[in-house]
KELO-213354 format. One record per residue: residue number from 0; residue in one letter; x, y, z of N, C-alpha, C in turn. Coordinates in nm, 4 decimals, decimal comma. Layout:
! KELO-213354
num|residu|n_X|n_Y|n_Z|ca_X|ca_Y|ca_Z|c_X|c_Y|c_Z
NUM|A|X|Y|Z|X|Y|Z|X|Y|Z
...
***
This chain:
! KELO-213354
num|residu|n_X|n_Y|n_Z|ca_X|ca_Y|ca_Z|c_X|c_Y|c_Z
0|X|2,4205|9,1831|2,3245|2,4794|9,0549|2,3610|2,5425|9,0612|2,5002
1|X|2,5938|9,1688|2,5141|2,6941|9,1523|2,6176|2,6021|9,1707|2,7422
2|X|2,5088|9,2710|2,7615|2,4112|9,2322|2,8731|2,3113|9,1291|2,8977
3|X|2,3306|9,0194|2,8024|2,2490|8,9365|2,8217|2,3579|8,8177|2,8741
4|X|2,4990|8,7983|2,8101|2,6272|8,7315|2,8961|2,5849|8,7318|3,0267
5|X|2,6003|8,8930|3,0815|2,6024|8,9205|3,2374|2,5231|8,8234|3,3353
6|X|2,3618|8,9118|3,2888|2,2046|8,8201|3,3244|2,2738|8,7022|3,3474
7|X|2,3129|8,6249|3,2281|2,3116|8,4768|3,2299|2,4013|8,4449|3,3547
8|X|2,5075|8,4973|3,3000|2,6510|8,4677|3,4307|2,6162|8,4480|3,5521
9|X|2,5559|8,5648|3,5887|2,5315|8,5560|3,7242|2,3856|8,4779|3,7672
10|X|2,2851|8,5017|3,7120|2,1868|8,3369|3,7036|2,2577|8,2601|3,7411
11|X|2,3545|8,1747|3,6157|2,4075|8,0178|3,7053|2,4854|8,0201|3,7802
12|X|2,5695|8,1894|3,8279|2,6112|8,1452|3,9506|2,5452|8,1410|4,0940
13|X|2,4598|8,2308|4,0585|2,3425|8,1901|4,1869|2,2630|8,0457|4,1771
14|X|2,2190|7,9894|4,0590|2,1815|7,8589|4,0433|2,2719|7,7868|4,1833
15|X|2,3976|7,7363|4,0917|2,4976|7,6759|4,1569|2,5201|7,6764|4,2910
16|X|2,5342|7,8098|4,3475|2,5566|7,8333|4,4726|2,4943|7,7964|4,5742
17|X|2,3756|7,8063|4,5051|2,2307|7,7774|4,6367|2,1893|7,6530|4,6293
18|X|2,2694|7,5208|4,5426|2,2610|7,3761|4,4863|2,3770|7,3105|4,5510
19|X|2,5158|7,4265|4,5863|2,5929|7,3144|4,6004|2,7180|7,3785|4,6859
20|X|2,7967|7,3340|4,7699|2,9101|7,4269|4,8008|3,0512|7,5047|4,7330
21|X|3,0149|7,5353|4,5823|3,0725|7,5731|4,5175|3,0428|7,7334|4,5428
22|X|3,1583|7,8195|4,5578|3,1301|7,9501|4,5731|3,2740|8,0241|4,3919
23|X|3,2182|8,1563|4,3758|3,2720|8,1876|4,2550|3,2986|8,3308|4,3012
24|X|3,4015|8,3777|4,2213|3,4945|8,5321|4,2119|3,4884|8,5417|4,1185
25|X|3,4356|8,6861|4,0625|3,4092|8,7162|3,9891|3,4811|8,8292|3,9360
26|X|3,5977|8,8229|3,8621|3,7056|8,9271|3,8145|3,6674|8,9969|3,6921
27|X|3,6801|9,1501|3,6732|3,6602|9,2007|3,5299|3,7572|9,3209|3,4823
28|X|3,7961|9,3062|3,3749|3,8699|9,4152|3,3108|3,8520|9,4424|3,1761
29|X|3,8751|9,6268|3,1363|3,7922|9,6239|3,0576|3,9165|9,7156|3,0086
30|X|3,9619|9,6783|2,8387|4,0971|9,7297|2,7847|4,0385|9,7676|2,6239
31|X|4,0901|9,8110|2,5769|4,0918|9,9216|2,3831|4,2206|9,8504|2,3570
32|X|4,2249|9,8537|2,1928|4,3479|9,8183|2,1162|4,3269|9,9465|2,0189
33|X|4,4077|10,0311|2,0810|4,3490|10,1652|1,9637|4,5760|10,2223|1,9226
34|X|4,5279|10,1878|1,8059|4,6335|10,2445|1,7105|4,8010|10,1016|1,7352
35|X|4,7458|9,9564|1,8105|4,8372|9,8963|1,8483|4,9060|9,9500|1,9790
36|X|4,7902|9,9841|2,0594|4,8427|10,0411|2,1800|4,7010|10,0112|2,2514
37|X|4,7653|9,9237|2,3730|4,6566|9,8757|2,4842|4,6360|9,9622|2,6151
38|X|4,5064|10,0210|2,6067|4,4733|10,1136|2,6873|4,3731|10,0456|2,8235
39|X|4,3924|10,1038|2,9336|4,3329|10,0520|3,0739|4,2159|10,0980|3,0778
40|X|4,1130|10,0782|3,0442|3,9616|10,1760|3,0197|3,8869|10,1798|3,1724
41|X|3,9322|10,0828|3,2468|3,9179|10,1098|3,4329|4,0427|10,1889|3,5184
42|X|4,0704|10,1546|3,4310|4,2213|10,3202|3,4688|4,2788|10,3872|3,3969
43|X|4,1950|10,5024|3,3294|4,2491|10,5473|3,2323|4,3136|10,6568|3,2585
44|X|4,3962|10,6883|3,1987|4,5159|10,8499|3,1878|4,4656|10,9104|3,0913
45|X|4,5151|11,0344|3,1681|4,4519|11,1702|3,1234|4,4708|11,2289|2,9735
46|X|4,6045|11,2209|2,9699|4,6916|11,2219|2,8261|4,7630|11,0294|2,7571
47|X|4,6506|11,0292|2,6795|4,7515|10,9114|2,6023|4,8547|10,8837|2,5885
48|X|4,9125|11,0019|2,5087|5,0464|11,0313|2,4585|5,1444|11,0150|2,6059
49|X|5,1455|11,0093|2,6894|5,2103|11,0261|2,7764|5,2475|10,8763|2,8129
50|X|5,1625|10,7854|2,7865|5,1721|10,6239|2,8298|5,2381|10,5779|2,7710
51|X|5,3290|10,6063|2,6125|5,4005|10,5409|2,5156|5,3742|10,4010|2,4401
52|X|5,4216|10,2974|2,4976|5,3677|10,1976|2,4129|5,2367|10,1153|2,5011
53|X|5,1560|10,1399|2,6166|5,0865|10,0940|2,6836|5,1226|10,0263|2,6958
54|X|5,0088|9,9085|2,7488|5,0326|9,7957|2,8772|5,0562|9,6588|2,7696
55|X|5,1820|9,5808|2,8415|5,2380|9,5109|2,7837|5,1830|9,3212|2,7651
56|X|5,1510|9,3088|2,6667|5,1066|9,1285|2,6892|5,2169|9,0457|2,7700
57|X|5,1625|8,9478|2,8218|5,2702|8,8921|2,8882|5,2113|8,7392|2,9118
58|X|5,2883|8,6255|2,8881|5,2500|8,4879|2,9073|5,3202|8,4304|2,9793
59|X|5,1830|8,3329|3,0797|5,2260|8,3109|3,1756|5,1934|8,1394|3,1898
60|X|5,2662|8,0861|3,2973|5,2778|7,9073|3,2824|5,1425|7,8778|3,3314
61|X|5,0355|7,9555|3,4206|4,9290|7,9157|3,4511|4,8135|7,9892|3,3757
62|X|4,8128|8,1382|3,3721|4,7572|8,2350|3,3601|4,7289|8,2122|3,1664
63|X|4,8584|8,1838|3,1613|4,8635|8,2087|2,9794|4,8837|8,3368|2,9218
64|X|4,8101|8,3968|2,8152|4,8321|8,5316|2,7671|4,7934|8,6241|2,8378
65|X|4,8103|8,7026|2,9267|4,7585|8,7983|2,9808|4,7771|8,9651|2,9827
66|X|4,7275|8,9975|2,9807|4,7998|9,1552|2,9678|4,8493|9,2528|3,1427
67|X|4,9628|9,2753|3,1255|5,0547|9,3301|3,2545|4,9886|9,4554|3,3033
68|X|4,9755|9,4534|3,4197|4,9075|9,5904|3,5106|4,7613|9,5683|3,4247
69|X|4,7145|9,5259|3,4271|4,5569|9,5445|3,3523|4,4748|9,5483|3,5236
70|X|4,3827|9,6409|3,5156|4,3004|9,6627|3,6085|4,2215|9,5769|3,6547
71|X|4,1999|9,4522|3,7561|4,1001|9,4003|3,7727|3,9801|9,4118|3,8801
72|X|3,9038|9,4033|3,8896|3,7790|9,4660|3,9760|3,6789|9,3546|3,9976
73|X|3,6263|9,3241|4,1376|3,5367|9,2156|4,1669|3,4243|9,2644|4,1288
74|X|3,3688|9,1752|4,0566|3,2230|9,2033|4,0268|3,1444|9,1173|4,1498
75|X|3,0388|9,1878|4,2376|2,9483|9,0635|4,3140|2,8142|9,0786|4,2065
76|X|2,8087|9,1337|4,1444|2,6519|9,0800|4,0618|2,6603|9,2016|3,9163
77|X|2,5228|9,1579|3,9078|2,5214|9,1959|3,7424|2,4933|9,4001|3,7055
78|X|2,4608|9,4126|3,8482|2,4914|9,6116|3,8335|2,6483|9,6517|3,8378
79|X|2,7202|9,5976|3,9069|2,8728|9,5990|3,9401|2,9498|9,5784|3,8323
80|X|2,8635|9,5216|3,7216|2,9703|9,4537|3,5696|2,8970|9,5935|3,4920
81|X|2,7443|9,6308|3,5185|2,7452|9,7093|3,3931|2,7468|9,8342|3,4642
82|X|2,7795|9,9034|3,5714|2,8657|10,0503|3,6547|3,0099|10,0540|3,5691
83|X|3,1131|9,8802|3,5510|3,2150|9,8616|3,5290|3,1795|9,9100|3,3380
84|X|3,1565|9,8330|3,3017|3,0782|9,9077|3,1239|3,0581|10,0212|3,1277
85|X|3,0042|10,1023|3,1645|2,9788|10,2195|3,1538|3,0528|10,3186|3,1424
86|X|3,1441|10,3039|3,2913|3,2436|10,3751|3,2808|3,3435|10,3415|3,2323
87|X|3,3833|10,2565|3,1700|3,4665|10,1757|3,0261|3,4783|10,2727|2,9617
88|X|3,3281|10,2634|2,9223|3,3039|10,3245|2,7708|3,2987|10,4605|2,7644
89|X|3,3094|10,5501|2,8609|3,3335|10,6831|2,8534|3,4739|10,7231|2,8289
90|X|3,5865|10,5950|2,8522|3,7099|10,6139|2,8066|3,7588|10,5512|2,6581
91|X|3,6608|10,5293|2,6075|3,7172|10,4663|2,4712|3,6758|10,5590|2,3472
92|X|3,8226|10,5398|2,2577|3,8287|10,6043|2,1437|3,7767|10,5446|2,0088
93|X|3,8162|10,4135|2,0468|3,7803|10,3346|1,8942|3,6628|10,2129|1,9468
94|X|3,6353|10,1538|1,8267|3,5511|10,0296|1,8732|3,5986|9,8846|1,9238
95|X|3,7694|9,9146|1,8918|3,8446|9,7956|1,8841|3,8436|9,7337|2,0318
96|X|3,7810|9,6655|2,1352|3,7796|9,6190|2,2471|3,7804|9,5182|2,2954
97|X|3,8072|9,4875|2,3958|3,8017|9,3883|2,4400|3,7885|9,3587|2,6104
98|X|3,6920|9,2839|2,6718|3,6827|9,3060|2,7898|3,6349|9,1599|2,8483
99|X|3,7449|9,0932|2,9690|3,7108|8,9957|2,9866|3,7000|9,0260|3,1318
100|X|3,6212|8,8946|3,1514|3,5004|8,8520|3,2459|3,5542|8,7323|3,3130
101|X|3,6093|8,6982|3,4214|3,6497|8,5857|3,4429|3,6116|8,5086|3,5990
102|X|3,6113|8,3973|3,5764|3,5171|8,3252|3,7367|3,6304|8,2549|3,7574
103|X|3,6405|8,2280|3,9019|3,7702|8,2025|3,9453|3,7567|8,1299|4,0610
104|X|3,8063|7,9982|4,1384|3,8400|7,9569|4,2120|3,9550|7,8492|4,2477
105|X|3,8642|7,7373|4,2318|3,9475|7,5938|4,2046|4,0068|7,5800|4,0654
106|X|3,9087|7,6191|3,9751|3,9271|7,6135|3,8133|3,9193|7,7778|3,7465
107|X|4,0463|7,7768|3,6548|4,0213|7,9245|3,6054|3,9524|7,9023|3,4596
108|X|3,9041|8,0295|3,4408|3,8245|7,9964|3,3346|3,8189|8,1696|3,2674
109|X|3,7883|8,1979|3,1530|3,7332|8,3329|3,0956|3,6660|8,3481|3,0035
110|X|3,6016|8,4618|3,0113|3,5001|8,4926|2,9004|3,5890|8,6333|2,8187
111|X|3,5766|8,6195|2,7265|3,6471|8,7134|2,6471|3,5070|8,7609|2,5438
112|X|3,5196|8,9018|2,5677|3,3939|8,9559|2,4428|3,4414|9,0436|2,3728
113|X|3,4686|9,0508|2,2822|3,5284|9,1245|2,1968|3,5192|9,1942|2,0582
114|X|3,4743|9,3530|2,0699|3,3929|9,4249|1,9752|3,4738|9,4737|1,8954
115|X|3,5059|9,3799|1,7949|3,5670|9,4414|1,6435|3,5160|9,5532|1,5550
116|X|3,5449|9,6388|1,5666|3,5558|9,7899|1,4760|3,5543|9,7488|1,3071
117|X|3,4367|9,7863|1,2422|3,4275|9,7471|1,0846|3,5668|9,8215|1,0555
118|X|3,5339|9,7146|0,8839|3,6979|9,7653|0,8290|3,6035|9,8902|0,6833
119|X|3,7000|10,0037|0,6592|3,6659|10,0641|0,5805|3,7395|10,1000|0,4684
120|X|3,6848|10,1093|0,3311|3,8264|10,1932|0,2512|3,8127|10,3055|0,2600
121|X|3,9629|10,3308|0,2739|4,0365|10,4728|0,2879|3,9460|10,5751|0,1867
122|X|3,9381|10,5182|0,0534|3,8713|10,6402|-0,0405|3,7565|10,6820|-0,0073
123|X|3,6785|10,6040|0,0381|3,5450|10,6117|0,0703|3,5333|10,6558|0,2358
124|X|3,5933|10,6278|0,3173|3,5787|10,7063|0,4530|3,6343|10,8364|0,4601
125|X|3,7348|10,8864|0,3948|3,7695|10,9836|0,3473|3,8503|11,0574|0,4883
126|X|3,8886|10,9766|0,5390|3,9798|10,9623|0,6661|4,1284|11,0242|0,6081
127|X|4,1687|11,1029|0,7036|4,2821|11,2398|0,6937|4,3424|11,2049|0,8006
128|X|4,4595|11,2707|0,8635|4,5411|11,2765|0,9645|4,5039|11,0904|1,0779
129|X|4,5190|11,1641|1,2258|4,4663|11,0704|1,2812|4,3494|10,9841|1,2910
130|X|4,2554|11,0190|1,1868|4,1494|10,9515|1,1414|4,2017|10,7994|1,0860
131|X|4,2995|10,8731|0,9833|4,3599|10,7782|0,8352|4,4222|10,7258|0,9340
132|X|4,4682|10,7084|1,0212|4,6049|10,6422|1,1174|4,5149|10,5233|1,1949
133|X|4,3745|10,5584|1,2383|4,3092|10,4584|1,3142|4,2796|10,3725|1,2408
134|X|4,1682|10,4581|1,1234|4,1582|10,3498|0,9933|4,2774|10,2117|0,9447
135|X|4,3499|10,2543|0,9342|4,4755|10,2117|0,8921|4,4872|10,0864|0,9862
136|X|4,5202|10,0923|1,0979|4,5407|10,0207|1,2285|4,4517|9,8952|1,2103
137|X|4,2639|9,9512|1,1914|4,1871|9,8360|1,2206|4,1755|9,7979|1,1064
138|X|4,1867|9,8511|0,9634|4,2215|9,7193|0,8982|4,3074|9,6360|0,9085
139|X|4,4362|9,7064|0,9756|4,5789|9,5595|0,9625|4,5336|9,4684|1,0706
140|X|4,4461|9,4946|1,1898|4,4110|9,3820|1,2933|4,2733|9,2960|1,2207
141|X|4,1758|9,3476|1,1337|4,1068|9,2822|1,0830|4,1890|9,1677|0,9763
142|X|4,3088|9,2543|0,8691|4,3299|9,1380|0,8007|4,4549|9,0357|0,8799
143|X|4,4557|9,0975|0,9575|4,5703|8,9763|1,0443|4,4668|8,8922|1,0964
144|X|4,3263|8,8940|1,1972|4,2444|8,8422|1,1874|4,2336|8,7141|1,0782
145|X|4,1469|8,7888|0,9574|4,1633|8,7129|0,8352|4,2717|8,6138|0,8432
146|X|4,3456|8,6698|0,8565|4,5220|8,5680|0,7983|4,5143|8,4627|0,9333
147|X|4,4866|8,4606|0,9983|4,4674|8,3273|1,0953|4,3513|8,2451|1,1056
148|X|4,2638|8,3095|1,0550|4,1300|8,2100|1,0207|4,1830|8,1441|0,8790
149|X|4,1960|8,2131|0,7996|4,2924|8,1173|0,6493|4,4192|8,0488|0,7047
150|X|4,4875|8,0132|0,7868|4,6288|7,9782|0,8115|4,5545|7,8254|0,8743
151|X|4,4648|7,8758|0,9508|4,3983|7,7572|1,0456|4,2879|7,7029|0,9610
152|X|4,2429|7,7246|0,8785|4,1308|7,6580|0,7546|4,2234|7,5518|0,6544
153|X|4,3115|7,6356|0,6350|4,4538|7,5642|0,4998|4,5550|7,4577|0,5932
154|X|4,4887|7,4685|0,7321|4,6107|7,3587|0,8260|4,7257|7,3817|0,8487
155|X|4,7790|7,4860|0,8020|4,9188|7,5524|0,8445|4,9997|7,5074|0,9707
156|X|5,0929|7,4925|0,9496|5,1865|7,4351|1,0818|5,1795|7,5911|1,1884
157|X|5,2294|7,6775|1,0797|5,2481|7,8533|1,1975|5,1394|7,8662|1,1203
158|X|5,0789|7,9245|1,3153|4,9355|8,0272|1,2548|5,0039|8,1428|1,3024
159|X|4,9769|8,2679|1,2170|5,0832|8,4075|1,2570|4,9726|8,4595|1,3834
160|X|4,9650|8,4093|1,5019|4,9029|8,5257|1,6021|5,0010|8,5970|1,6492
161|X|5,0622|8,5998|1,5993|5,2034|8,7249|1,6900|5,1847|8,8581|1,5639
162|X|5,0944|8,8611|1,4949|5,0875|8,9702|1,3623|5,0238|9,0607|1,4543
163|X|4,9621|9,0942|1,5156|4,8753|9,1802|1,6027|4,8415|9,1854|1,6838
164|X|4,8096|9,2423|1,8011|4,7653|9,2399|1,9232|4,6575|9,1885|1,9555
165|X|4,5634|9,2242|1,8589|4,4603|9,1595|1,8309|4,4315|9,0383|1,8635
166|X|4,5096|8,9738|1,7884|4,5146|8,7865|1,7117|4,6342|8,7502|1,8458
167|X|4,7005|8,8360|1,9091|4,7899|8,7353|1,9950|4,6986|8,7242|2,1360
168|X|4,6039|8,8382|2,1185|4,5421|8,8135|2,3156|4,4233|8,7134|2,2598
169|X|4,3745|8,7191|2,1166|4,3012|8,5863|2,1055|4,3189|8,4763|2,0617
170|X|4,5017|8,4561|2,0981|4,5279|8,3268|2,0833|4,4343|8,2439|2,1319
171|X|4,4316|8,2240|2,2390|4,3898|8,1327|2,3373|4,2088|8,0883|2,2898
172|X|4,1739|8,1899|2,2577|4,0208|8,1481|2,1665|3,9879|8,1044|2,0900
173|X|4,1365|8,1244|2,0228|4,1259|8,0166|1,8522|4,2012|7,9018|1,8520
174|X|4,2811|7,8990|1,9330|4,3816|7,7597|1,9574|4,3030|7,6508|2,0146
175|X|4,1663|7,6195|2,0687|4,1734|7,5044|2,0239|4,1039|7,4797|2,2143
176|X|4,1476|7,6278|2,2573|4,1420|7,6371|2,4414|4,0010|7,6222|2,4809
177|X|3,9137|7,6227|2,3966|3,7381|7,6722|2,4419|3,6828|7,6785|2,2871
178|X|3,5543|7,7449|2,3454|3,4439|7,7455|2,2243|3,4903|7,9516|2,2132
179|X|3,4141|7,9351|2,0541|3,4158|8,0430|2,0446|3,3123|8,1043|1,9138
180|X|3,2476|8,1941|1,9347|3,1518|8,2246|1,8594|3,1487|8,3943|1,7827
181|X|3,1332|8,3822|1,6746|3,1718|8,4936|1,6257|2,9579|8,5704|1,5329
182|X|2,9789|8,6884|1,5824|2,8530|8,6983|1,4943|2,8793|8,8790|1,4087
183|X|2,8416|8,8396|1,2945|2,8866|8,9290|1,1824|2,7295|9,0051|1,1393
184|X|2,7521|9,1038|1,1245|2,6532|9,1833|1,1287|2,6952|9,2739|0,9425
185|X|2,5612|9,2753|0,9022|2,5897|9,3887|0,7527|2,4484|9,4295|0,7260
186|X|2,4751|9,5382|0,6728|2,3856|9,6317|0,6639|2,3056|9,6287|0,5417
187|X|2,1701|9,6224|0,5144|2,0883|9,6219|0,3492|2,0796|9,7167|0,2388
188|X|2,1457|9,8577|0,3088|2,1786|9,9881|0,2433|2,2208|9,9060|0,1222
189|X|2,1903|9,9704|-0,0097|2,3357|9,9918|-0,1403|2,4247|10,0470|-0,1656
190|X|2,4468|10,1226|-0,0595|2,5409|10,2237|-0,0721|2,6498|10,1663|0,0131
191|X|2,6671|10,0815|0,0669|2,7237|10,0008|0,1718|2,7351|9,8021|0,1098
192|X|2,7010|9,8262|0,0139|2,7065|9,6611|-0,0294|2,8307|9,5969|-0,0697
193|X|2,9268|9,7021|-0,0944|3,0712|9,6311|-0,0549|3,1275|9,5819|0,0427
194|X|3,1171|9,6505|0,1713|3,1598|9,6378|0,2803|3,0835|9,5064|0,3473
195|X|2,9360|9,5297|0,2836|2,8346|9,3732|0,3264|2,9313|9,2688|0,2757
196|X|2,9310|9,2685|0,1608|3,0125|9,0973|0,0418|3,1350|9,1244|0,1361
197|X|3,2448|9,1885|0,1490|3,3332|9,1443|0,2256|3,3103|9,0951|0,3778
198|X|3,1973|9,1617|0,4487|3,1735|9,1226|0,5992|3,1043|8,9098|0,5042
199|X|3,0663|8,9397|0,4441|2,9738|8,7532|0,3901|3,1308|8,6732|0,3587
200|X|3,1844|8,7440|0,2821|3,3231|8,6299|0,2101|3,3928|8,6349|0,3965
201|X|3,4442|8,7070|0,4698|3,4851|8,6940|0,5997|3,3851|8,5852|0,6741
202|X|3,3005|8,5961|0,6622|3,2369|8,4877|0,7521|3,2171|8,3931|0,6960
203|X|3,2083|8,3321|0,5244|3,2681|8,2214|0,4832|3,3408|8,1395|0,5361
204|X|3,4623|8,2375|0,5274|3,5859|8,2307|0,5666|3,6089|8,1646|0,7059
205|X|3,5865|8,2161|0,7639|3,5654|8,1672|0,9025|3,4778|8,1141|0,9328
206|X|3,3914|8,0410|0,8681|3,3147|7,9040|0,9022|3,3586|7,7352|0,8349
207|X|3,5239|7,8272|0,7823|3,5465|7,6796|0,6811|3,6658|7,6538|0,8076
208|X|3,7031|7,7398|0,9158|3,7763|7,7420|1,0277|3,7828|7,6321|1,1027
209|X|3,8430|7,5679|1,1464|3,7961|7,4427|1,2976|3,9282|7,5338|1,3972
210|X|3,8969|7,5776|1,4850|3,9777|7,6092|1,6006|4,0164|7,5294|1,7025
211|X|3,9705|7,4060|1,6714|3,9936|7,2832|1,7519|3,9570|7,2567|1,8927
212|X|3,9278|7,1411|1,9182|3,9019|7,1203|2,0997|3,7578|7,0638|2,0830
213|X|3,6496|7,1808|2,0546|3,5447|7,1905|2,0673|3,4530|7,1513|1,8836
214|X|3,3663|7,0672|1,8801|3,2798|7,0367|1,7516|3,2439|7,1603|1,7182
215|X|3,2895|7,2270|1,6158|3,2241|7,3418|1,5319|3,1112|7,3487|1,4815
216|X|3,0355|7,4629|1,4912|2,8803|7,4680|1,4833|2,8502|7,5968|1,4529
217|X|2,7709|7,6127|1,2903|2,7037|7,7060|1,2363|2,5971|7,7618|1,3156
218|X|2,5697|7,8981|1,3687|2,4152|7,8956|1,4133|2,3108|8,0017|1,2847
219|X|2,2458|7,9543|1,2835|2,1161|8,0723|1,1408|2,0359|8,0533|1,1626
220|X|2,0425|8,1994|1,1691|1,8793|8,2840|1,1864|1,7803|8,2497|1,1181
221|X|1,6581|8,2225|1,1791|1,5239|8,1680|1,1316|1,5016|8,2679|1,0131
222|X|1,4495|8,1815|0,9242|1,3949|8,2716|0,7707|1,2311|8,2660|0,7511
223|X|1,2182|8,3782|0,7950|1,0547|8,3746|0,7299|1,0225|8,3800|0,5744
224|X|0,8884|8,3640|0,5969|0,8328|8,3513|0,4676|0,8329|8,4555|0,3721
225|X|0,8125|8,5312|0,4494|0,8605|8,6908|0,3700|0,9916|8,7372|0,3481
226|X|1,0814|8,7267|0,4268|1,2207|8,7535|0,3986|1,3045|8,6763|0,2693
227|X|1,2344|8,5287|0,2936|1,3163|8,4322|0,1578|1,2400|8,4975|0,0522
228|X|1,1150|8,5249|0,0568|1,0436|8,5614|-0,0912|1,1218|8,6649|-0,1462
229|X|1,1396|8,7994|-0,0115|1,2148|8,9236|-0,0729|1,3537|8,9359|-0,1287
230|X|1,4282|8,7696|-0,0574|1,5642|8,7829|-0,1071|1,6054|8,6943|-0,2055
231|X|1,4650|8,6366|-0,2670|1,4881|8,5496|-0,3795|1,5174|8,5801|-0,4716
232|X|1,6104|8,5157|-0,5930|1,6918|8,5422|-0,7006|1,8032|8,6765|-0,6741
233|X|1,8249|8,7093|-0,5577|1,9176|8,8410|-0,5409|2,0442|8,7942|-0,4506
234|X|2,0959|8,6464|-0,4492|2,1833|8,6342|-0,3542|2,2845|8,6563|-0,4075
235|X|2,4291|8,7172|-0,3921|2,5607|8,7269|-0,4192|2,6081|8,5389|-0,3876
236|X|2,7527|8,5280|-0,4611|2,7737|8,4052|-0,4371|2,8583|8,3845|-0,3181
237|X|2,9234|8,4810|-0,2509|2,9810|8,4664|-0,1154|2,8531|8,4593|0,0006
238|X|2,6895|8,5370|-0,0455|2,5642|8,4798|0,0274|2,5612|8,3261|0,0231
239|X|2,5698|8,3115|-0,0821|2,5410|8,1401|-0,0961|2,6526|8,0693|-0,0440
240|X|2,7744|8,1053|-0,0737|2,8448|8,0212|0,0519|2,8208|8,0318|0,1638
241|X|2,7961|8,1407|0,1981|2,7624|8,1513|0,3501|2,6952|8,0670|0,4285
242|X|2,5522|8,0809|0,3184|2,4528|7,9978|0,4007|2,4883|7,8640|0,3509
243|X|2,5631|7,8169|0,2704|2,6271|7,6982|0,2514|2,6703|7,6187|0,3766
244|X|2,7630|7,7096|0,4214|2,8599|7,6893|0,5435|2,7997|7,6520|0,6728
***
């Protein structure tokens, strides 16, 4: 997904450019939420432990949520964003990420992409020491997650995004600020079909969501003729909501 963002990005900004006197800046930073601690993955330190509580969120009257000292770097085209990826990702520990992309002039604007780390049980990952500690972590940002897609489905006056770091830098994605698209991925193994029904009841879940601003819109994957035959009479009922939804 995320190299096909890029492609696109920079396509319509060359479209544009060569159509009209609109010119674009192209800002990127690329940050981890590992253990409730926000790490600089374009400036990373040597020893973790040494940074204490990392880099601090901070909201601002124009800017909005932003995160303090976060590294930003001009991208002029689409090798410059994935040099910037690359070497990201040689500094990251967990899957928990997040890395925005932002075009900038007259009008600010951002792209936020953001790779959520599956949730696992403890008995079954069989996670010990700092294993059990990460584990631990990305389930409480997954079900804080959860708890604001249900807060904002049930109409709640407080939606809790201040529960996690997570859910507070994506305020701004679920409030109502832009579009936002979520795609959930599960695996056909049986040995793994728990973790599937909970990834299906989660995306239920969050398709009974309105985040407001923008008309909400299901997208599903084309079904062949062979796939419905093979998955006929075998759907779970959080499947059938799903594709309900």
């Amino acid at each position: 997904i995320i190299p096909r963002v890029n492609e696109e990005l920079f396509s319509y900004i060359a479209e544009k450019q060569s159509s009209s006197t609109c010119r674009f800046l192209v800002m990127c930073s690329f940050f981890e939420i590992y253990n409730e601690i926000i790490f600089d993955l374009l400036n990373p330190v040597s020893d973790r432990s040494k940074l204490g509580g990392g880099l601090q969120i901070k909201e601002h009257p124009v800017m909005g949520i932003y995160v303090k000292d976060l590294t930003e770097i001009v991208a002029e085209d689409v090798t410059k964003v994935e040099t910037l990826l690359e070497n990201g990702n040689k500094s990251r520990a967990v899957s928990s990420t997040l890395m925005n992309s932002t075009s900038s002039r007259n009008v600010f604007a951002k792209l936020n992409l953001v790779d959520l780390a599956g949730s696992e049980r403890l008995e079954k990952s069989g996670s010990t020491g700092d294993r059990l500690k990460e584990t631990q972590n990305i389930n409480k940002s997954l079900s804080s997650l959860a708890d604001v897609f249900l807060a904002k489905a049930e109409g709640r006056s407080h939606i809790p995004f201040r529960n996690s770091k997570l859910t507070h830098l994506m305020e701004p994605c679920l409030n109502g600020q832009g579009k936002t698209l979520m795609v959930v991925n599960v695996g056909p193994e049986a040995e793994h079909a728990h973790e599937s029904l909970c990834s299906l009841r989660f995306a239920s879940q969050v398709s009974q969501c309105n985040t407001g601003g923008k008309p909400k819109r299901c997208v599903k994957p084309a079904r062949t003729n062979a796939s419905h035959a093979s998955g006929a009479g075998r759907q779970t009922g959080a499947e059938k909501a799903a594709r309900r939804k």
